[in-house]
N, C-alpha and C positions, 0 to 999 in steps of 0.2 A: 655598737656591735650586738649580736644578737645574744639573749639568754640564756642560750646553749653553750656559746664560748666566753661569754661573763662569768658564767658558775665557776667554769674552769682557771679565767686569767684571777678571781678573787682566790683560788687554792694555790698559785704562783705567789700572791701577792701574801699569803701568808709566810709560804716557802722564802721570800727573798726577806720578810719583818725578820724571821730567824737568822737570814745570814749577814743581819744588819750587824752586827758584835761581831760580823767574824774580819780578821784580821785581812787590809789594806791590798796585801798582793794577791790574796784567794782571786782568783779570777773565772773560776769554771760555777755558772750561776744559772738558776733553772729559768725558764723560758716555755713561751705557750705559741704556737701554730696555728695562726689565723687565715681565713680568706683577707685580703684585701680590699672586698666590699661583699656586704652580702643586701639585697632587697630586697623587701616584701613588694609583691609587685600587688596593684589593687586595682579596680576598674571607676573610672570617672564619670560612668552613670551606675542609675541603679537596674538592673535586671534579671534574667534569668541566663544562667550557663548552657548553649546552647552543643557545643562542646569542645574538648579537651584535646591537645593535639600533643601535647608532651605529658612525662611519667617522672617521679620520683629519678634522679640520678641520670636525668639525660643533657647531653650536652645542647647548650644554645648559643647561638647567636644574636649580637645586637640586632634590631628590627624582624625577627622571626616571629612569625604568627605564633601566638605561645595555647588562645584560650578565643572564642567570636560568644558573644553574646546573643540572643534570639533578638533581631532588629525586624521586622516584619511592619511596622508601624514607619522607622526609619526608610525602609526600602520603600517607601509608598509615598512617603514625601522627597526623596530623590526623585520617583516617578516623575510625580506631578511640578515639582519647581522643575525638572529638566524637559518638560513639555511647555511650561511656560517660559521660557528662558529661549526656545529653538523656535515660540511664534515667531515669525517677523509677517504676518500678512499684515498685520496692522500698523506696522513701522513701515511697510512698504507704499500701502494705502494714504497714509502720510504723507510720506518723500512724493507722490508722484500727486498727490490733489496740492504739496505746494508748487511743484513745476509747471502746474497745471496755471494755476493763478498766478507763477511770476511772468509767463509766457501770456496771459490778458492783462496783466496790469502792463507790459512791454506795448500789446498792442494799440491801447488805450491810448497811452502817451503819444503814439504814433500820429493820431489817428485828432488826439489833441491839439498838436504842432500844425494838421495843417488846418484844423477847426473844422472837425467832422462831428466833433463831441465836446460837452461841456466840461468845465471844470472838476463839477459835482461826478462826472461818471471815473474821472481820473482818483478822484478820492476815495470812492467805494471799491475800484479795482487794488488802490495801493491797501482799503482795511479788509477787502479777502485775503490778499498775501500776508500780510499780519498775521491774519488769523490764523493761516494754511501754516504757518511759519510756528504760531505757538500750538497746535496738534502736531507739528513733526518733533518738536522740541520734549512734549510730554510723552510722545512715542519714544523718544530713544531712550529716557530715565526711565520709562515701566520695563524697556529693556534690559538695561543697565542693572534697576531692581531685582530683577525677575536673576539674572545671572548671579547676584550677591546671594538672593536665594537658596539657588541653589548650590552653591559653596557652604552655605551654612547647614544646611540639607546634608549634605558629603560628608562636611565634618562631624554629624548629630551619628551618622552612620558608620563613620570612621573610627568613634568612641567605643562602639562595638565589639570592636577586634580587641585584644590586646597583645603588643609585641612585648619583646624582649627590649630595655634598657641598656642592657649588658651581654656581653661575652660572657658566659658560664655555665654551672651547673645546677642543675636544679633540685634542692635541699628540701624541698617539703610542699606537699599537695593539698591546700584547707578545702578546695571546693570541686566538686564536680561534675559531671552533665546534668541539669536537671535543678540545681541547687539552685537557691537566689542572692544575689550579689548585692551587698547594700555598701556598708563601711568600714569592710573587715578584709584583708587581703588573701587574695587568689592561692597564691603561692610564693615561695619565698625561694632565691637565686641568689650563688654566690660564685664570685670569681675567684677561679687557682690560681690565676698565672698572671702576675706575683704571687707569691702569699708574703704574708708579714709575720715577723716573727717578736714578741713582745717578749721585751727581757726586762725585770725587777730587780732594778739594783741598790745596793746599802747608800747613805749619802755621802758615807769617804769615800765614793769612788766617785762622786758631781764633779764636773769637768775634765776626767779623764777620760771619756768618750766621746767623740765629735762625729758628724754627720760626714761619710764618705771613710770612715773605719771598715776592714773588713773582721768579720768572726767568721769562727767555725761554731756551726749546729750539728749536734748529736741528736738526732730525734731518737724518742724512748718506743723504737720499734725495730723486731727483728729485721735485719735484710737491710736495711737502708743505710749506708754510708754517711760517715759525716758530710756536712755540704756548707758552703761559703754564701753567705751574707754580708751587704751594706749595709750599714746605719744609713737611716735615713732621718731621723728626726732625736733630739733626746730631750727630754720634759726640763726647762727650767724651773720649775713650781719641787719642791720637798713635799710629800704626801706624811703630814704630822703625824697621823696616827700609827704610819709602821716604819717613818725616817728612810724614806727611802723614794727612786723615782723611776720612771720606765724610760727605754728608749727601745725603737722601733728598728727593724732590719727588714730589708727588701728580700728575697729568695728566689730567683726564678724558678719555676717551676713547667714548662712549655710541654711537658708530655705528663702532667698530672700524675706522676709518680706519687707524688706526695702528699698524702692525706690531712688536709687540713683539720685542726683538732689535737695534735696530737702536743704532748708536756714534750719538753727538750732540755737539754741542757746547752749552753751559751757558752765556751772559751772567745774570753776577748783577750786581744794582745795588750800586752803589758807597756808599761808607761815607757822602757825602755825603746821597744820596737816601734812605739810610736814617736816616739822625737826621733829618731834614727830616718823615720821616713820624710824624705822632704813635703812630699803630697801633703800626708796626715798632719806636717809642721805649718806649713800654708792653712791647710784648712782650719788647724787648734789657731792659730792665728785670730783667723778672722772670725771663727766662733767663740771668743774667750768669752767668758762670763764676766760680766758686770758684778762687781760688788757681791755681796752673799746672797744666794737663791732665796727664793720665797718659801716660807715653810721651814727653813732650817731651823734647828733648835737648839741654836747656840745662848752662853749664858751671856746675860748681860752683866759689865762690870761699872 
C-alpha cells in the first residue's frame, strides 16, 4: 500500500493496541479507508516525456493512453523493417527462376526418354532446380525474418506509449513534458471502486469474524451515511507487538462518493447475530481456525 495510507493504517494500528484491554463485547472499532489497489505506473524504457494526456484527479481507464514517450528513432525503424517486410520482388524472382527450372528440368527428361539428350544434361537440369529450390527457400525466411522484425520494431515503439493498468484515479503526477524517464515512476493510480476498509482488531475477538460478515462503516466525515461492508479476508498471524490482527472489508463505491483515506469507525455484529445467521454459521464453519493463531501470546504451563 502506499506511504500515504501506511502513515495513516500505522495511527489505526496504534488506536486498536489501545483497545486491545478493552472488554470482549466492545464492538465499534476504528478502521482506515483504502483504495483497493493503487499503482505506480513507470515506463519500460528509458526516455524523454514527450507528453501528458492526464492531470492530477482524473478518471481513467484500463488500456487508456495515459503519457507517449518521444520515439523518433523507434518510428524509423518501424519504417524501414515495414519496407523490408512488404519487399516481395525478390521472393517473387525466386518463386518464378524456380518454375523456371522445374519447367526445363521437365523438359529434359522428356527429351531424355526418347534420346535426344544425355544423361549428364538431365543431371545439370535436376541441380539448377535444386538450386532455384534453395533461393526460393532463403527467400521466404529473409521474408519471414524481415516480418518478425518488424514486430519487434512495433513493439520497441509500442513501449513508448504508456496506458492505464487499471480503472481509476489518478493520485499523483512525478513527471512531465519535457522530463526524462529512467527508473522512477510516471505517476501513480488508484482504484475506488471497491475500496477496502482495514479494521485492527484486539486478539479476544480472533475468530469471531469470518470472511462473508457484514459491518457497518461510519466514515469520520461530515455528510456521509453509515455504509455496509463484507469481510473479505481476516489475518490469521497475531501481530505481537500490539496483540492484535486486521481484517479487511469490501465497500462498493460505483459513483466515488467516498474518499478514500479517510479514519472510520467499524460496528461488527456481535457473536450472537452471528450464530443466529445460518450463512455467517456455514461460513464460521468452514473458516474455523486451527488450533491457536500464530503470534498469540498466551502463557505456557
Amino acid at each position: 500500500m502506499a506511504s500515504s495510507f501506511l502513515s495513516l493504517h500505522l495511527a489505526v494500528l496504534a488506536l486498536a493496541s489501545a483497545l486491545a484491554a478493552a472488554p470482549a463485547g466492545a464492538q465499534s472499532l476504528g478502521c482506515l479507508i483504502t483504495p483497493s489497489n493503487v499503482v505506480e505506473l513507470g515506463s519500460p524504457t528509458i526516455g524523454v516525456i514527450q507528453k501528458v494526456l492526464i492531470d492530477r484527479g482524473d478518471v481513467v481507464k484500463e488500456g487508456q493512453v495515459l503519457a507517449v514517450l518521444r520515439g523518433d528513432v523507434e518510428r524509423a525503424n518501424v519504417d524501414l523493417a515495414s519496407s523490408r517486410a512488404n519487399a516481395e520482388a525478390e521472393l517473387q524472382a525466386a518463386v518464378r527462376a524456380h518454375d523456371l527450372a522445374q519447367r526445363k528440368l521437365e523438359r529434359t527428361q522428356d527429351l531424355f526418354r526418347k534420346e535426344f539428350v544425355s544423361a549428364q544434361a538431365v543431371d545439370q537440369a535436376l541441380a539448377e532446380v535444386q538450386a532455384a529450390q534453395a533461393r526460393k527457400d532463403q527467400a521466404v525466411e529473409q521474408s519471414a525474418h524481415a516480418r518478425k522484425e518488424l514486430a519487434v520494431a512495433a513493439a520497441q515503439l509500442d513501449n513508448r506509449t504508456l496506458r492505464s493498468p487499471i480503472d481509476g484515479v489518478v493520485l499523483d503526477l512525478y513527471r512531465r513534458k519535457g522530463e526524462r524517464v529512467e527508473d522512477r515512476p510516471i505517476l501513480k493510480i488508484a482504484t475506488l471502486d471497491p475500496l477496502y476498509v482495514e479494521v485492527v482488531l484486539p486478539s479476544s475477538m480472533y475468530g469471531r469474524v469470518k470472511p462473508g460478515a457484514h459491518l457497518t462503516v461510519r466514515p469520520e466525515m461530515a455528510g456521509l451515511p453509515p455504509l455496509s461492508g463484507t469481510v473479505q479476508t481476516a489475518d490469521r498471524v497475531i501481530d505481537p507487538a500490539s496483540n492484535t490482527f486486521r481484517v479487511r472489508a469490501v465497500l462498493p463505491n460505483p459513483d466515488a462518493a467516498i474518499p478514500a483515506g479517510l479514519r472510520c469507525q467499524a460496528q461488527l455484529p456481535d457473536a450472537e447475530a452471528m450464530a443466529a445467521s445460518p450463512a455467517l454459521g456455514a461460513t464460521a464453519a468452514v473458516n474455523a481456525p486451527v488450533g491457536i493463531p500464530a503470534g498469540d501470546r498466551r502463557v505456557a504451563r
